[in-house]
C-alpha angles and dihedrals in degrees: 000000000000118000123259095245118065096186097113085216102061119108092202120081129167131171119211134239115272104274096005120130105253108241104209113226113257111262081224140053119287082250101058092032111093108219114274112254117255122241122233083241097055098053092061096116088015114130124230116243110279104015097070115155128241111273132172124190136177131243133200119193113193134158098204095195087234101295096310138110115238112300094021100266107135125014108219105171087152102052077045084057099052089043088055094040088056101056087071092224130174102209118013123203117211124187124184092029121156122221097178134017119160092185102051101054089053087062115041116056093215096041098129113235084227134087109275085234092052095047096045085041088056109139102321100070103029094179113066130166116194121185116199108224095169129037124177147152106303093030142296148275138194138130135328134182116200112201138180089213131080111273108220106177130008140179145156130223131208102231090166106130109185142349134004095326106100111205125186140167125221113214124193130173100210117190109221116205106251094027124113083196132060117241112238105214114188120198112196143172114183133197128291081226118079105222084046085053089053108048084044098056090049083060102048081045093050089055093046097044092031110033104023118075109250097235094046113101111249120195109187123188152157149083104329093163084212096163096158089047113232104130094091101059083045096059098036091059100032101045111003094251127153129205102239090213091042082053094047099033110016093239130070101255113264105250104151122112093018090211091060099356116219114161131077091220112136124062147183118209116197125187122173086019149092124222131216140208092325114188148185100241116232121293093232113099098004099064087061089048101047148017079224124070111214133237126222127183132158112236121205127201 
């Protein structure tokens, strides 16, 4: 399918579900775009404000270290497909995915001419958004997020602050069947430097507190490679976000690295919204398809 965008020069693509009207991404930022008028057909199974039903989805956070096994020695994006098939999950957040390498398909005989998003996205998540954070000779990567559910809005945001380490957040307004409200879902990766993590955390805060509606319901998630942290007070104070494992545990669940995990690296933010039962899934067979182990958890609204 092609995306829903056709500027050339656009880092976000989606496709949209089979039969559904294609809704076209803003040409500005979420924050300076009104919302695009429904039509009478889409709000068929929409509920009204304030009388919203119960609904639970599940969400899977990954960075999938481009395709590779640690140290780069195999690339296995297709044994990565059926590990994230398997989770189940709803909407599905990817850091580190490659949308182009030249290179790279020159040199592995089973390195897929697609897009990795498009090709974990296949035909079980038929809307997918994909930002580009670094782009370089023989092609680019960044973040995705893969939903079953329509993606209305999408953009992503340069959070790089200095030198060569390109940052970005992917923002998506899903709308969730039953919900009077669109789910913001964030997809982040920060900076391996401290005073870069925390610059970039008062960004992702100020979207949520300034730009979201503060009813709406917000999941954010993704590598934050907080080591020291001090992401959770952050969010807490600067956008009234809880760590769902930190809710549930009382720790932000060990990922890092995926073989004896150690570091409390990877997150998912909820705000508006309840969490239950999240997990690190088991180590067999994710510890042989990333350096990250990824986090699941069902969110209810």
């Amino acid at each position: 399918m092609q995306p829903l965008t056709s500027d050339p020069s656009s880092s976000i693509h989606a496709k949209p579900r089979k039969g559904a009207r294609v809704i076209r991404p803003p040409a500005r930022p979420l924050a300076d775009q009104p919302a695009e008028p429904v039509q009478a057909a889409d709000q068929a199974g929409q509920a009204e404000p304030g009388s919203d039903l119960p609904t639970s989805f599940k969400v899977l956070t990954v960075n999938i270290h481009k395709g590779f096994t640690f140290f780069n020695r195999k690339f296995i994006l297709s044994e990565l497909r059926d590990a994230v098939r398997s989770v189940g999950a709803d909407v599905v957040f990817l850091q580190e995915v490659t949308g182009s390498h030249l290179k790279h398909a020159e040199k592995f005989d089973n390195y897929t001419d697609e897009p990795h998003y498009e090709y974990l996205a296949d035909s079980i998540w038929e809307q997918f958004a994909y930002g580009r954070n670094a782009v370089y000779t023989h092609g680019h990567h960044g973040n995705a997020v893969l939903s079953k559910f329509p993606i209305v809005k999408y953009e992503n945001r340069d959070i790089s602050i200095s030198g060569p380490e390109r940052r970005g957040m992917l923002h998506c307004e899903l709308k969730v069947p039953g919900q009077s409200r669109n789910v913001h879902a964030i997809c982040v990766h920060l900076g391996l430097v401290e005073t870069h993590r925390t610059q970039q955390m008062k960004m992702v805060c100020d979207l949520v507190r300034k730009e979201i509606p503060s009813l709406s319901p917000v999941v954010v998630a993704g590598d934050f490679n907080d080591w020291r942290r001090r992401a959770h007070a952050q969010m807490a104070k600067g956008a009234n976000m809880h760590e769902v494992f930190v809710q549930a545990n009382g720790h932000a669940a060990r990922t890092f690295p995926a073989r004896l995990p150690m570091l409390q690296l990877d997150r998912i933010y909820v705000r508006n919204a309840a969490s239950h039962s999240p997990i690190v899934l088991p180590s067999d067979p994710w510890s042989r398809l990333s350096d990250h182990a990824p986090l699941a958890a069902e969110i209810r609204l």
